[in-house]
N, C-alpha and C positions, 0 to 999 in steps of 0.2 A: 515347704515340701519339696522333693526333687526326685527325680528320676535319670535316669541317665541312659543316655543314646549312644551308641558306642559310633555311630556315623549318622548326618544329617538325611537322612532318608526317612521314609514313609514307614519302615519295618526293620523290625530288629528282632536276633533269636533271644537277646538279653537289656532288659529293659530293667532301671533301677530306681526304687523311691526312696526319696530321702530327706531330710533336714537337717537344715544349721542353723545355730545359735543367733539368735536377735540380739542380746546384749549392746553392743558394740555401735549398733544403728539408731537406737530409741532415745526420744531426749521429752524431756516432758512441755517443753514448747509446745502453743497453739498452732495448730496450720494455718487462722484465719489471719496469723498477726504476719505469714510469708507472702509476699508481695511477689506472686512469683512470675516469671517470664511466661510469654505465649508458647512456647515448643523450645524444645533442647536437645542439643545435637548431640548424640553419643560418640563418646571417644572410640579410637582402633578404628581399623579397616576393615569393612563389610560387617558391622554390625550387627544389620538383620534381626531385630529384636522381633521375636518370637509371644511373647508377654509382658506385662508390666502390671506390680502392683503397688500398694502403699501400707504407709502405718499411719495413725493418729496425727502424728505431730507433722503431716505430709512428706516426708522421706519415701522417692521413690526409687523401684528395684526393676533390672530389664536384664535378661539373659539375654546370651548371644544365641542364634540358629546356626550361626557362620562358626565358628571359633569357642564358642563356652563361655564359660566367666558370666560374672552379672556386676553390673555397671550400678553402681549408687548415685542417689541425687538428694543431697541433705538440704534443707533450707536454707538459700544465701548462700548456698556454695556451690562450685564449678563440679561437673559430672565426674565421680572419679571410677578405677577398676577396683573395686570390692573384694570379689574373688575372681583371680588372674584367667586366661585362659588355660587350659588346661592342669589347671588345678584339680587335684579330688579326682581327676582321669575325668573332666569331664570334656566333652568333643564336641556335644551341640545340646543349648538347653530348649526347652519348649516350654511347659508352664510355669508358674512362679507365684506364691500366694503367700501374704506376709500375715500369721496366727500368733498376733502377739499375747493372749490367753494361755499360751504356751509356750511363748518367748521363742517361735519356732519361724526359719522363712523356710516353707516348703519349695523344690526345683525339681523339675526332670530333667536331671541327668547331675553328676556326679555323687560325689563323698559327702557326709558331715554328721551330724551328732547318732543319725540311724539312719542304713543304708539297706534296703530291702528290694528283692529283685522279682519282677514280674512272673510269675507257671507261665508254661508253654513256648511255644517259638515263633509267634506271631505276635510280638508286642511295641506299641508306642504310648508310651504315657504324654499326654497330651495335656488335661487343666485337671486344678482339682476343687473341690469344696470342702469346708468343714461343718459334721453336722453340731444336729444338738451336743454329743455326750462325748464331742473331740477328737472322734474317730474323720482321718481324712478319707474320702472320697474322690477317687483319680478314673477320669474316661480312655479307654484303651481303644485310640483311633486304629490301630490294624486287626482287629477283633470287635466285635460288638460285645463288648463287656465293660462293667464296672467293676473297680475292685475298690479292696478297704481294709485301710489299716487302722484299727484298733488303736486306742491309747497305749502305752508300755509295749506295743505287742512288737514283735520284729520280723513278723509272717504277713502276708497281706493274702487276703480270702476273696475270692471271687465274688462279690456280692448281688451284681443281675447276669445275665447274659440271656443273650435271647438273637438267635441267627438269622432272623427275619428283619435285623435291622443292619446288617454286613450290605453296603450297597455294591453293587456289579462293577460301578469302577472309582475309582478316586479315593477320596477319604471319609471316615464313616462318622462314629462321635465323638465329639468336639468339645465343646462348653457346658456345663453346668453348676448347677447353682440351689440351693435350698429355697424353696418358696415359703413365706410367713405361714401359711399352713399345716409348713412340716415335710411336705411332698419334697419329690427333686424333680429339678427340670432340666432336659439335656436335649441338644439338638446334635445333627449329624452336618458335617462340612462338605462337602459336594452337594448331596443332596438337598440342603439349607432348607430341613424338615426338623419340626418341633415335638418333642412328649415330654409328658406327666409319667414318672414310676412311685405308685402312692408307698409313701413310708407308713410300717405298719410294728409300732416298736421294736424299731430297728430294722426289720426286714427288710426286702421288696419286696411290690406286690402288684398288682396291676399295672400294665403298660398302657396310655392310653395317649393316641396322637392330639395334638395341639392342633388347631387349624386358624392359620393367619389369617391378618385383614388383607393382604397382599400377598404377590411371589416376593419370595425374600432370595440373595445371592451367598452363596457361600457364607452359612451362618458358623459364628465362631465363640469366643469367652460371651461369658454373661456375668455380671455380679449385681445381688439382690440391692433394691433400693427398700423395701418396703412394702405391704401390702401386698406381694404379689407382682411388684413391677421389679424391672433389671433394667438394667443397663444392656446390652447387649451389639455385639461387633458383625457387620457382614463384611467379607473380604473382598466385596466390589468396589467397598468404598464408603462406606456409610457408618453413623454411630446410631442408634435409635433409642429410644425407652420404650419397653413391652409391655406390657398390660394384658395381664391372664385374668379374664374374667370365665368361670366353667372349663370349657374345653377351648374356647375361645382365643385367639390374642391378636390387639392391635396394636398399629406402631406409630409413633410422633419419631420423625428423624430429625437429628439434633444437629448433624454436620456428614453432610456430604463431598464426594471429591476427594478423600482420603487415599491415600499411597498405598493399598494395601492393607489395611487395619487388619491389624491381630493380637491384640489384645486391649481392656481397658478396665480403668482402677477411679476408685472416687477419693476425692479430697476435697470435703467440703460440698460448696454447690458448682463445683468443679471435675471434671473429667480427662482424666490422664486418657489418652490414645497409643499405641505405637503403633507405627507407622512400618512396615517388617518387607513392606515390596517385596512376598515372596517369587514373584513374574520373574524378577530380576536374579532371584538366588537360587530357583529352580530352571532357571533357561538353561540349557546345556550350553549353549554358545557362551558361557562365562565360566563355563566349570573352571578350565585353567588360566584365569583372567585375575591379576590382582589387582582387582577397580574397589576403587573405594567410592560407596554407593550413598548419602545421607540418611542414613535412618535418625530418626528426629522420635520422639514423645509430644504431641500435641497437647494443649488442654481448650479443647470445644467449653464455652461458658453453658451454660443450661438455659437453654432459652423459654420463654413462654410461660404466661399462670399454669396452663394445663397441667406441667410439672414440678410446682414448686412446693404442689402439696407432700412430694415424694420425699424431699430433702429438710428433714426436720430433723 
């Protein structure tokens, strides 16, 4: 999926979804049989990986925040440029979700197989999900809305909004994810607060807040393990697994001391991280600075029985 950001800021009048072809990336190799490195350093200068996710056969994909392009990493092989930077006009990507059901890697921000553009003038496509019936699912952090593109469709339809979740400063929502239930579950970034919007074929329908076993810090992507748990990224620094029990959730943190975390993908009983130091690419004191910053992809192992019932 993609969307596309005509400049790395918080807010854009023209925000773009879109997809490109999987072909090219998928091999039907095991992921269990890659023996793969602890973290991987991405090629270019200033990096700033924004997201990362994966396919089956463990191939993973990182867009730039800094420069565009998404950076591939095939098994056994050295990190290459994918799609170049500015490619497809794209300027700075943010989320990135690989829906091989549809042989599709969704991205916010640039060109590729469908290009569809955000309503209004207040938009950032931020993460997306796919639900039941292959319609994606994109959170609109400069707006408190969800929108959704339909299968074949080339229109994308506002599908929640509700302005009681637009927070007074910062960034609003952020990560979401499908729960085994059917629901969605989406958090908001500053305010690193959690909800339930019940899916109700197809619709939305009630919103209804999550309440943590803890404060949590700049909560960000999520992706579903099962039952009701995720994966889920705070931008303080942390990886966790959630656990939604009712309205409930608590958290086992898996890897803490993280660069920045923003985004994370599973492979196996393994955990892609990227590491996006946004501190360092949002400081003004670097705006006109060509420093080259290590953005890296960690893989946290999965620690503990408590979790291993997730990973089947």
């Amino acid at each position: 999926m993609q969307c596309s950001n005509p400049a790395p800021s918080r807010s854009s009048s023209r925000t773009i979804f879109r997809k490109i072809a999987l072909a090219s990336a998928l091999s039907l190799a095991s992921a269990a049989s890659w023996c793969a490195p602890d973290s991987v350093s991405l090629p270019g200068d200033r990096a700033f990986p924004e997201s990362v996710t994966s396919t089956r056969d463990g191939t993973l994909f990182a867009g730039s925040l800094a420069t565009g392009g998404i950076v591939r990493v095939r098994r056994g092989a050295a990190p290459e440029v994918w799609i170049k930077p500015g490619a497809f006009g794209t300027a700075s990507i943010f989320g990135v979700l690989a829906d091989e059901h549809s042989n599709t890697l969704w991205a916010c921000s640039g060109e590729g197989k469908v290009s569809v553009a955000f309503a209004g003038d207040k938009n950032l496509c931020n993460d997306i999900a796919i639900g039941a019936d292959g319609s994606a699912y994109v959170t609109n952090t400069a707006s408190p809305q969800i929108l959704k593109l339909a299968p074949g469709s080339n229109k994308m339809e506002i599908w929640f909004a509700d302005p009681s979740l637009q927070p007074a400063t910062g960034a609003g929502l952020d990560g979401l994810a499908f729960g085994n239930d059917g629901n969605l579950y989406v958090d908001r970034y500053t305010p690193a607060d959690l909800y339930r919007i019940e899916v109700k074929n197809g619709k939305a329908g009630a919103l209804t807040p999550i309440h943590p076993s803890r404060a949590l810090v700049l909560t960000g992507a999520k992706r579903p393990l099962g039952g009701n748990s995720f994966l889920i990224i705070e931008g303080g620094g942390r990886l966790d697994v959630m656990k939604i029990t009712n309205d409930s959730a608590s958290f086992e943190t898996l890897k803490d001391g993280l660069a920045v975390p923003t985004g994370v993908t599973r492979v196996g009983s393994t955990a892609w991280v990227s590491e996006g130091q946004l501190n360092l690419f949002f400081d003004p004191a670097n705006k006109d600075k060509n420093l080259r910053f290590p953005s890296t992809c960690l893989r946290p192992p999965f620690l503990g029985k408590t979790t291993s019932e997730d990973f089947t």
